[in-house]
C-alpha positions as CSV (number, residue, x, y, z in Angstrom):
1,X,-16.3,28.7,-24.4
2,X,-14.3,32.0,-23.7
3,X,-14.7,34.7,-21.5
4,X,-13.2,38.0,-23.1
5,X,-11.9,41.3,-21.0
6,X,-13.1,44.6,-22.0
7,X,-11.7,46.2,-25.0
8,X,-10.0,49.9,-24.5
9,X,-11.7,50.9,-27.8
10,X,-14.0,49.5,-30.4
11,X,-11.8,51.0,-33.0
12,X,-9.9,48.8,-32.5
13,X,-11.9,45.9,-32.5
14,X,-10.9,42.7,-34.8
15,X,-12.3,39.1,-34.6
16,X,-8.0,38.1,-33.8
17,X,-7.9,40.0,-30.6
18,X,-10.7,37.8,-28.8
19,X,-7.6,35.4,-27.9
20,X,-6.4,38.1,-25.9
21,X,-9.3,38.3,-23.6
22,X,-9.6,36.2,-20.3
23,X,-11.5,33.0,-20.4
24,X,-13.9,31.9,-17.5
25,X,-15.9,29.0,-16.9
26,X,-18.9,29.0,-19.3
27,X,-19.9,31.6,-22.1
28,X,-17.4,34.0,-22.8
29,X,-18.5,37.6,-21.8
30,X,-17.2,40.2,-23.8
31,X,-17.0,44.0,-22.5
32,X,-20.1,46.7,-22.1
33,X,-18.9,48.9,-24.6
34,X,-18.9,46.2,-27.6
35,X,-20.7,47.4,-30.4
36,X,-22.2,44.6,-32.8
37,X,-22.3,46.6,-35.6
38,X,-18.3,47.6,-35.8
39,X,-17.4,44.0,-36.8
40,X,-18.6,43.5,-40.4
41,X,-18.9,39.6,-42.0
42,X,-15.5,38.3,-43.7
43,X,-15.7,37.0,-47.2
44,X,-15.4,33.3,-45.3
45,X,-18.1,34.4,-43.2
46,X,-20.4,35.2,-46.0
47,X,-19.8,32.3,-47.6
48,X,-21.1,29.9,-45.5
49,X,-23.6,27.5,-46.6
50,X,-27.2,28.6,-45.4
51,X,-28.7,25.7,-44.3
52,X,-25.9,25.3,-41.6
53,X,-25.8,28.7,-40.8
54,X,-29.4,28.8,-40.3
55,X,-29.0,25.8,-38.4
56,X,-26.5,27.3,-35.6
57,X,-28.1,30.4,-35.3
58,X,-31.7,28.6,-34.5
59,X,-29.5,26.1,-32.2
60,X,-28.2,29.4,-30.2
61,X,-30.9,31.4,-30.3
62,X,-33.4,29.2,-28.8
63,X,-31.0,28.1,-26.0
64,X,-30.4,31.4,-25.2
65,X,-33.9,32.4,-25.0
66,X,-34.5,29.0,-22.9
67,X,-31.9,30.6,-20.6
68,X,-33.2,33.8,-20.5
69,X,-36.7,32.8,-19.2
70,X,-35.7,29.8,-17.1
71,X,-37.2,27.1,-19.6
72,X,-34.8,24.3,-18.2
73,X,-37.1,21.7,-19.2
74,X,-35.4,19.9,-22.4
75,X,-32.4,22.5,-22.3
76,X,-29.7,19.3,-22.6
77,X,-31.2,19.3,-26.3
78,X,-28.8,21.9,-27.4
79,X,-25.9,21.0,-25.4
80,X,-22.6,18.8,-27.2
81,X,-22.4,15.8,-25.2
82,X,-21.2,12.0,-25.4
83,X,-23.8,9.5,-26.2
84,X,-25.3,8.3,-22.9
85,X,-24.0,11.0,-21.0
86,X,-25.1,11.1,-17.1
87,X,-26.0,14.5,-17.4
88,X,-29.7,16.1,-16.8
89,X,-31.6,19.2,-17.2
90,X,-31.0,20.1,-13.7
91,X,-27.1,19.5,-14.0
92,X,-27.1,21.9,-17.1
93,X,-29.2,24.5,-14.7
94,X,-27.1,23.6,-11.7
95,X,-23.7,24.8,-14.1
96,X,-25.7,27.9,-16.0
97,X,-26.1,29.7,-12.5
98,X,-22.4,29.4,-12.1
99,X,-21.2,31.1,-15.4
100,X,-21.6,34.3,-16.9
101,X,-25.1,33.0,-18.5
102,X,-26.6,34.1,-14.9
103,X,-26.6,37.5,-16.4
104,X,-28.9,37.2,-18.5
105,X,-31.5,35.1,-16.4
106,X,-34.8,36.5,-16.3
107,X,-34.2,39.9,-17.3
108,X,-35.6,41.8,-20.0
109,X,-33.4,40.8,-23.0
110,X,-33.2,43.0,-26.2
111,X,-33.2,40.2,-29.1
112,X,-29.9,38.8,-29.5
113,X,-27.1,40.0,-32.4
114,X,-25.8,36.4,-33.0
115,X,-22.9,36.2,-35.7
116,X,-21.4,32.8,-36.9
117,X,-17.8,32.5,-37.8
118,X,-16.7,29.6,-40.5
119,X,-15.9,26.6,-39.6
120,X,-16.9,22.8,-41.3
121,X,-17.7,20.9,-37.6
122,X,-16.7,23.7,-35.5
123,X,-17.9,27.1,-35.2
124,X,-17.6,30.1,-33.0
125,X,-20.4,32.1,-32.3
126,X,-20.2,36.0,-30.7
127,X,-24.1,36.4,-28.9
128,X,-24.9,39.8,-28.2
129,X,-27.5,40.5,-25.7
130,X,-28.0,44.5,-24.0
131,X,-24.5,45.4,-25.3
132,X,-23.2,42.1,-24.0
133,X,-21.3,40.3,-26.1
134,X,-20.6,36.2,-25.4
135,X,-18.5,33.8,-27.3
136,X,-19.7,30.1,-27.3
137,X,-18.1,27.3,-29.7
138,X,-20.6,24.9,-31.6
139,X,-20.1,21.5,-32.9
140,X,-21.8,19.5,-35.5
141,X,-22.8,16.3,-34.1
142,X,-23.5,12.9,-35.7
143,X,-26.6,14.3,-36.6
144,X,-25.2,16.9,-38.4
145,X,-27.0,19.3,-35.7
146,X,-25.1,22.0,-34.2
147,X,-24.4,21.4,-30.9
148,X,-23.2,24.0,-27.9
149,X,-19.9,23.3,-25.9
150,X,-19.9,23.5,-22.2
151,X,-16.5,22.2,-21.7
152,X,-16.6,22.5,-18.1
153,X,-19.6,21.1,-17.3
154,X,-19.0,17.3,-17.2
155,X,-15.9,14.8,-16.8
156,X,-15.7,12.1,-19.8
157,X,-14.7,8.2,-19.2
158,X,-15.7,8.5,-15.2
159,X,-16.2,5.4,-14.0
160,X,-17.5,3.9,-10.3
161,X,-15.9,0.7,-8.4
162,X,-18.9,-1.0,-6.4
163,X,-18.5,-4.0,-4.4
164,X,-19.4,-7.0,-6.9
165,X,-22.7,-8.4,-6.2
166,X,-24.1,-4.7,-4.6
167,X,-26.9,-3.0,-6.4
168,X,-26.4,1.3,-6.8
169,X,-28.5,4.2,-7.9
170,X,-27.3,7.6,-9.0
171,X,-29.1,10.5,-7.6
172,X,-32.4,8.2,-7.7
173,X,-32.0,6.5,-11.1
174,X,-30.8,3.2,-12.3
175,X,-27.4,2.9,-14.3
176,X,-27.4,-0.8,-14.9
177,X,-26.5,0.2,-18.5
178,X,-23.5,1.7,-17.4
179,X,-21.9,-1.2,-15.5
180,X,-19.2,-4.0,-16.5
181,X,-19.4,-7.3,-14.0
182,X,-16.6,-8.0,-12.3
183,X,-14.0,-10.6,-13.4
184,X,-11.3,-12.7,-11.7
185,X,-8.4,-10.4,-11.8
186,X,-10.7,-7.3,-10.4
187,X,-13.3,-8.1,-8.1
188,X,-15.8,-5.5,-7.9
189,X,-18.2,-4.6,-10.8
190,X,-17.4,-1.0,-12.7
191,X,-19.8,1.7,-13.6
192,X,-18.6,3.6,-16.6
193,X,-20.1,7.2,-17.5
194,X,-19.3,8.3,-20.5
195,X,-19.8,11.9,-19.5
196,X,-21.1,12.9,-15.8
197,X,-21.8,16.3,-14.5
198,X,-19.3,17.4,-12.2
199,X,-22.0,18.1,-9.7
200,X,-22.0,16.3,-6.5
201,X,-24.0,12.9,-7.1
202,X,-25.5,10.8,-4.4
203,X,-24.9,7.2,-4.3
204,X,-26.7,4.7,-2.8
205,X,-25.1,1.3,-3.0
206,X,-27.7,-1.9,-1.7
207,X,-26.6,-5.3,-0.3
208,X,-29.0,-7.7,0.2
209,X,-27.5,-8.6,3.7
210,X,-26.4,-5.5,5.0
211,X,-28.7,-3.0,3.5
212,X,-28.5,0.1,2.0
213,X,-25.0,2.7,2.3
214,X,-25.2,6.7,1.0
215,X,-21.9,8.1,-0.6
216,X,-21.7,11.4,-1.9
217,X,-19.3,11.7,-4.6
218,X,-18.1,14.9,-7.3
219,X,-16.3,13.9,-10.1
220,X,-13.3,16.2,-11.0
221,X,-11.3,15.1,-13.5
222,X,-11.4,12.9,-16.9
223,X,-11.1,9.3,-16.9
224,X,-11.1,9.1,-12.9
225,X,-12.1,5.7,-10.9
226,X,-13.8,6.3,-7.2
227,X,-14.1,3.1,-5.5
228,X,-16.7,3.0,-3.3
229,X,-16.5,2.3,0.5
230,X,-19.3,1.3,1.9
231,X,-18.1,0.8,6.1
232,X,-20.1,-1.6,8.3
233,X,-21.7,0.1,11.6
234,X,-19.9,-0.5,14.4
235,X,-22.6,-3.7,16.3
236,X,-22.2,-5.8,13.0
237,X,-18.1,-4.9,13.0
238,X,-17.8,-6.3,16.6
239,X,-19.5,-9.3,16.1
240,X,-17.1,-10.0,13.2
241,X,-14.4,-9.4,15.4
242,X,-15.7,-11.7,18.0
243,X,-16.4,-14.5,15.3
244,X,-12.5,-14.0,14.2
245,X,-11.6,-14.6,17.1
246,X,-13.4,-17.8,17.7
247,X,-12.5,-19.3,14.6
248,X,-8.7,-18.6,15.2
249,X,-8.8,-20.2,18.6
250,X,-11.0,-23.0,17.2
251,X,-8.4,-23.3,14.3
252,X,-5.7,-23.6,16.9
253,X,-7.5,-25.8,19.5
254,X,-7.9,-28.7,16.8
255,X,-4.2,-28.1,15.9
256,X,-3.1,-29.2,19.6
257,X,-6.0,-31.8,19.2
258,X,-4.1,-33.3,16.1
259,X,-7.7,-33.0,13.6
260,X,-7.6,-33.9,10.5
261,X,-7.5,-31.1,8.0
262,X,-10.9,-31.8,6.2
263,X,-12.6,-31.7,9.6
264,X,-11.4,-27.9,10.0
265,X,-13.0,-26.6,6.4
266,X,-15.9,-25.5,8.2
267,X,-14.3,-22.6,9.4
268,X,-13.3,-21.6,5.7
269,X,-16.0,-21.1,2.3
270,X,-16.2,-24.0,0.0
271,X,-13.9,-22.3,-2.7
272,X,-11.0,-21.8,-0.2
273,X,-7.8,-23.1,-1.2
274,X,-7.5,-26.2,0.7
275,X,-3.7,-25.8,0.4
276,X,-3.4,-22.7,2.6
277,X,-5.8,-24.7,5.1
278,X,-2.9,-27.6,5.2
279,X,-0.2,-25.2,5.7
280,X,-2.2,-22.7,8.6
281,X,-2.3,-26.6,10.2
282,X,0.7,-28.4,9.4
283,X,3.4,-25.2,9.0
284,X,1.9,-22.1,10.1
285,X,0.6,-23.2,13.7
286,X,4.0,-25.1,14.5
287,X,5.9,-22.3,13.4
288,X,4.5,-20.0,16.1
289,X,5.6,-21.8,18.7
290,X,9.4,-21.9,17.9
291,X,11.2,-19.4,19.9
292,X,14.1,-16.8,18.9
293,X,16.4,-18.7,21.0
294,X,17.4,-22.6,21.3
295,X,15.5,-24.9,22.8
296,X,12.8,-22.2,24.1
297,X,9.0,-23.4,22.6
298,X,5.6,-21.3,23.0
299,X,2.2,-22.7,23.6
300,X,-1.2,-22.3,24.4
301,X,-1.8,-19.5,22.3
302,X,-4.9,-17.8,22.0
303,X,-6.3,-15.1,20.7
304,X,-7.7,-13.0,23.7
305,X,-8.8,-9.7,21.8
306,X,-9.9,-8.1,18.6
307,X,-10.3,-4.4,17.8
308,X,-10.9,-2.5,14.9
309,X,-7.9,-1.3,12.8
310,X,-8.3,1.9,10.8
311,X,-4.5,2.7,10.2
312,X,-4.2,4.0,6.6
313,X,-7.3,1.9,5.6
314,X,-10.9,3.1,4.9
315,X,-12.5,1.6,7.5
316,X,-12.4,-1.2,9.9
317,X,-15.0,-3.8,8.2
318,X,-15.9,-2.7,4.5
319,X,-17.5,-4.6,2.0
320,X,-15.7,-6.3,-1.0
321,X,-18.7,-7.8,-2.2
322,X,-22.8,-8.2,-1.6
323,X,-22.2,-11.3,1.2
324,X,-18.2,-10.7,1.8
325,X,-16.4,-8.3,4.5
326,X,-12.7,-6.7,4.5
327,X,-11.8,-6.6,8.0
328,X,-8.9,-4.4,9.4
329,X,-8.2,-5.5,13.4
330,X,-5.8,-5.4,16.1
331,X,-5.5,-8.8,17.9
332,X,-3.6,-9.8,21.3
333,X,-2.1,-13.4,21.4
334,X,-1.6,-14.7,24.6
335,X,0.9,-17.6,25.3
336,X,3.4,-19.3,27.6
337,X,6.9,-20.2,27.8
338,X,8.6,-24.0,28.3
339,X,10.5,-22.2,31.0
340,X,8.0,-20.4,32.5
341,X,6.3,-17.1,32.1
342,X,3.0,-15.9,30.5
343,X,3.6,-13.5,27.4
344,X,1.4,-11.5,24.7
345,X,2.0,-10.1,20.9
346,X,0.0,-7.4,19.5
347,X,-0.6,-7.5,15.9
348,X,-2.2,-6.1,13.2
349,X,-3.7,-7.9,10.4
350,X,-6.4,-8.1,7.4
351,X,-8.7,-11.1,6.4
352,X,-11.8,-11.2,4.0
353,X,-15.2,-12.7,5.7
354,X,-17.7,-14.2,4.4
355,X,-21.4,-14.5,5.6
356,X,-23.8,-16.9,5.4
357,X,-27.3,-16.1,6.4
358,X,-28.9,-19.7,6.5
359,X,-26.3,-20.5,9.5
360,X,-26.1,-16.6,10.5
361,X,-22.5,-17.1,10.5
362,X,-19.2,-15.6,9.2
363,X,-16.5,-18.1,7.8
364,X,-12.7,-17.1,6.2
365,X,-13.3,-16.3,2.2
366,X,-9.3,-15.0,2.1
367,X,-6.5,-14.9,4.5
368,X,-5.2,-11.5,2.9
369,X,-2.4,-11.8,5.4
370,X,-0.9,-14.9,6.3
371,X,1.4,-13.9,9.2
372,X,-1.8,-14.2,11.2
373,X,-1.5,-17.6,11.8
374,X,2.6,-17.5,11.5
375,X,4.3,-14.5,13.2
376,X,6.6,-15.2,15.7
377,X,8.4,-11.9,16.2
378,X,7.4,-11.7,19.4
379,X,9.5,-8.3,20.1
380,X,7.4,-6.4,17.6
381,X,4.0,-5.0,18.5
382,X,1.8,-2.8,16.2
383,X,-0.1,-1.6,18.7
């Protein structure tokens, strides 16, 4: 729809000059001064075929009235959307009271002049209420009903990245139809809307272990994806931490203790790749200990302290899925020297968790950085 400026004078008047006139959101408004009567039917116009006609002027009438005395209920009827559009009554309300339609919101409302121009699908339709024009277009839809265009009231293709497993609502209802599972290359299920208002939406995304988290979201633009972070509170973050912590100094106490690697799995979920767990204990782990210079060796490392890491992430324990955990952290590593001395490293690192309820315990799902277990640049600190 377009929004036109005031004309200087209605002689002058011709449907070509509405181009000219300055489009807003919404309906177009068309100056005070307008006078219905001065623009008389083309031949095209006149031509139309009258079932059509009749249909489009019903179609804009009614909405109009519906407008006028508030009747939301049912209004999305007469509105050109996509099929299974995320759009509601109250959406189509919500954008009305932001466009030049307000005008004409319960006041008292001569009957409306409305004049259809030709068109096969698409039509453009000059409403003129108290001296006021408005220019709307109209489509035919599959239907073959005429339809009204809001183009700025929704976004099309919009689509919502939810940790895989989670349950959501939007704004209180259920969009299970709208979701495609995740899959091996992307890892968190999608939520596709084929339209959504670009009202603010409320999201409430549900893990069966760790409850229920709120995100309010606006879609802004066609074909966007908005992942959606769901952050840990801060108890259930530190006791991640502390559980890290005690599975990397468990990890490297069997090391010195020369255990077999099957006897260390239990720190890791069945589906780990047991060829990372052979190199954290059989390369990684010996590689820490080598020093920059010759013949000077590390040991007894441990891991003496983990803190959350928020540098350019979203949060410091988010969830990837409905049982797993991203975790951003800070750790010290404290060790000694063959010749002598007590040192630390401060580091920075990422690794997924995973818990498991029946043994209310966390165990590695992905070491998303390996240099946790390898690093050795002892002259570099992160923090």
């Amino acid at each position: 729809m377009r929004v036109y400026n005031k004309f200087f004078k209605f002689a002058l008047l011709t449907i070509a000059t509405l181009s000219l006139f300055l489009s807003l959101t919404g309906c177009t408004k068309i100056s005070e001064s307008f006078d219905e009567n001065v623009v008389e039917p083309t031949e095209s116009e006149t031509s139309l075929e009258t079932g059509l006609l009749e249909r489009a002027e019903l179609c804009m009438s009614e909405f109009i009235t519906a407008v006028n005395l508030q009747k939301y209920d049912s209004i999305s009827s007469y509105i050109n959307m996509p099929e299974n559009s995320f759009i509601s009554d109250e959406n189509i309300k919500w954008y009305i009271t932001r466009t030049a339609l307000a005008d004409i919101t319960g006041v008292s409302m001569d009957t409306p002049n409305i004049k259809v121009s030709d068109g096969a699908v698409e039509k453009n339709v000059i409403v003129t209420i108290n001296k006021q024009a408005y220019s709307f277009d109209m489509e035919l839809d599959t239907n073959n009903e005429w339809k009204i265009i809001l183009p700025e009231l929704y976004v099309n293709n919009w689509s919502l990245k939810i940790p895989k497993g989670c349950t959501i609502e939007v704004n209180n209802e259920n969009v299970d139809k709208h979701k495609v599972p995740a899959t091996v290359i992307d890892e968190y299920d999608t939520y596709t809307f084929p339209a959504i208002s670009k009202q603010k939406i409320t999201v409430v995304t549900t893990s069966t272990i760790y409850g229920d988290f709120i995100s309010e979201i606006t879609p802004v633009s066609d074909s966007e994806t908005i992942p959606v972070i769901c952050k840990l509170n801060d108890a259930e973050t530190t006791s991640i931490l502390r559980q890290i912590q005690n599975i990397w100094n468990g990890l490297y106490t069997d090391y010195k203790n020369g255990v077999e690697v099957e006897a260390v799995k239990k720190y890791f979920t069945d589906d780990f790749d047991n060829n990372v767990i052979t190199d954290i204990m059989q390369t990684w782990f010996p590689a820490l200990e080598v020093g920059s210079q010759k013949e000077t060796f590390y040991s007894n490392f441990y891991m003496k302290e983990t803190i959350p890491w928020t540098k350019d992430n979203y949060g410091a324990a988010i969830l990837s899925s409905n049982d797993s955990v991203l975790v951003n952290f800070g750790y010290r590593i404290d060790f000694v020297s063959n010749h002598g001395g007590s040192y630390n490293a401060n580091k920075a690192s990422q690794i997924t968790m995973k818990y498991f309820p029946e043994e209310s315990t966390y165990k590695i799902k992905t070491v998303n950085s390996n240099k946790l277990f390898y690093d050795n640049d002892y002259s570099l600190n992160d923090y």
